[in-house]
C-alpha positions in Angstrom: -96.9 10.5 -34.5 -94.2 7.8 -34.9 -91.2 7.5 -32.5 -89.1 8.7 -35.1 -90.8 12.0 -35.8 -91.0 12.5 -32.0 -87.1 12.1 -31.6 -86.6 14.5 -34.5 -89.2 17.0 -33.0 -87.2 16.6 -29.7 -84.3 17.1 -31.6 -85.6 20.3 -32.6 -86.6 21.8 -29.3 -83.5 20.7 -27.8 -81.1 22.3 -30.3 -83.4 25.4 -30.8 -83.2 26.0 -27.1 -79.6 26.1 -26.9 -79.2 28.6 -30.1 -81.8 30.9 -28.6 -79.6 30.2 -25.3 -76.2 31.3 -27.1 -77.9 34.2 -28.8 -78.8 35.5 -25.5 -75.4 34.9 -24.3 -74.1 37.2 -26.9 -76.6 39.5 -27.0 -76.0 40.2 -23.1 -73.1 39.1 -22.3 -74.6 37.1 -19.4 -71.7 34.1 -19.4 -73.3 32.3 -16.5 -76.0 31.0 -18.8 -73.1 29.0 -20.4 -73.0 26.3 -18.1 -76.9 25.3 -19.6 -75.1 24.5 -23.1 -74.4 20.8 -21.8 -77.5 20.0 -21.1 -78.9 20.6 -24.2 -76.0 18.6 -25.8 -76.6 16.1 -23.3 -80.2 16.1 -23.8 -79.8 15.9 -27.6 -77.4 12.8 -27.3 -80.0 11.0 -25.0 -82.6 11.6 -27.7 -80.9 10.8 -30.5 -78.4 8.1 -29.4 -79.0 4.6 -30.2 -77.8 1.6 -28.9 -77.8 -0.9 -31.7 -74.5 -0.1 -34.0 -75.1 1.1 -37.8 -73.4 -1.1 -40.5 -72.3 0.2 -42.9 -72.8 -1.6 -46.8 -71.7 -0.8 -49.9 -74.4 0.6 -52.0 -75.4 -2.4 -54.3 -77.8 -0.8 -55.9 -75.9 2.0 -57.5 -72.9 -0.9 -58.7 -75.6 -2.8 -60.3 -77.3 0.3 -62.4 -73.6 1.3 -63.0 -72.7 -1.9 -64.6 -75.5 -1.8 -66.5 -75.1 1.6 -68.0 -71.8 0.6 -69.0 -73.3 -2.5 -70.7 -75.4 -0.4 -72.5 -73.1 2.0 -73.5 -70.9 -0.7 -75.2 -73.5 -1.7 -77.0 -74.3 1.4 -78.5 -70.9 2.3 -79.0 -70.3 -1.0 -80.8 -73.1 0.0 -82.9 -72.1 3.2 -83.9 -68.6 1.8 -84.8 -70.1 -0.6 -87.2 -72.2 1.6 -88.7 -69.8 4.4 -89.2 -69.6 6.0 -93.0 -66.3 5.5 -94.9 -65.3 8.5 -96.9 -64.1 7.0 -100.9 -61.1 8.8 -101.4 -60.6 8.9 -105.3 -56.4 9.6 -106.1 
């Protein structure tokens, strides 16, 4: 198994664990069991937490095929126009 499939199986326990947890809460009415809803968010944050910062980019790819439909549509367009039938109107 990778690391990443691990963390998302941990993931998985964790946060299944703590809805089974809050079902049981409101299926009895047992409130003291709230007090084991941290540690399953805590548990989860430790898991999935990282500590390198995301960066964010703009998606270049999707600009690129964007421009590029647009080229191709004014081509086509520019096409059509000069292709267009004129109507004779005899008066």
């Amino acid at each position: 198994m990778t690391k990443y499939f691990t963390k998302t199986m941990t993931y998985i326990y964790f946060s299944g664990d703590a809805d089974l947890w809050m079902q049981s809460i409101a299926a009895t009415q047992e409130y003291s069991m709230l007090k084991y809803i941290p540690a399953a968010i805590v548990a989860t944050h430790l898991t999935c937490s990282s500590s390198k910062s995301a960066r964010m980019e703009y998606p270049h790819d999707s600009m690129k095929f964007n421009t590029l439909q647009r080229g191709n549509e004014d081509v086509i367009r520019t096409w059509i126009d000069g292709r267009k039938v004129h109507i004779l109107s005899y008066d």
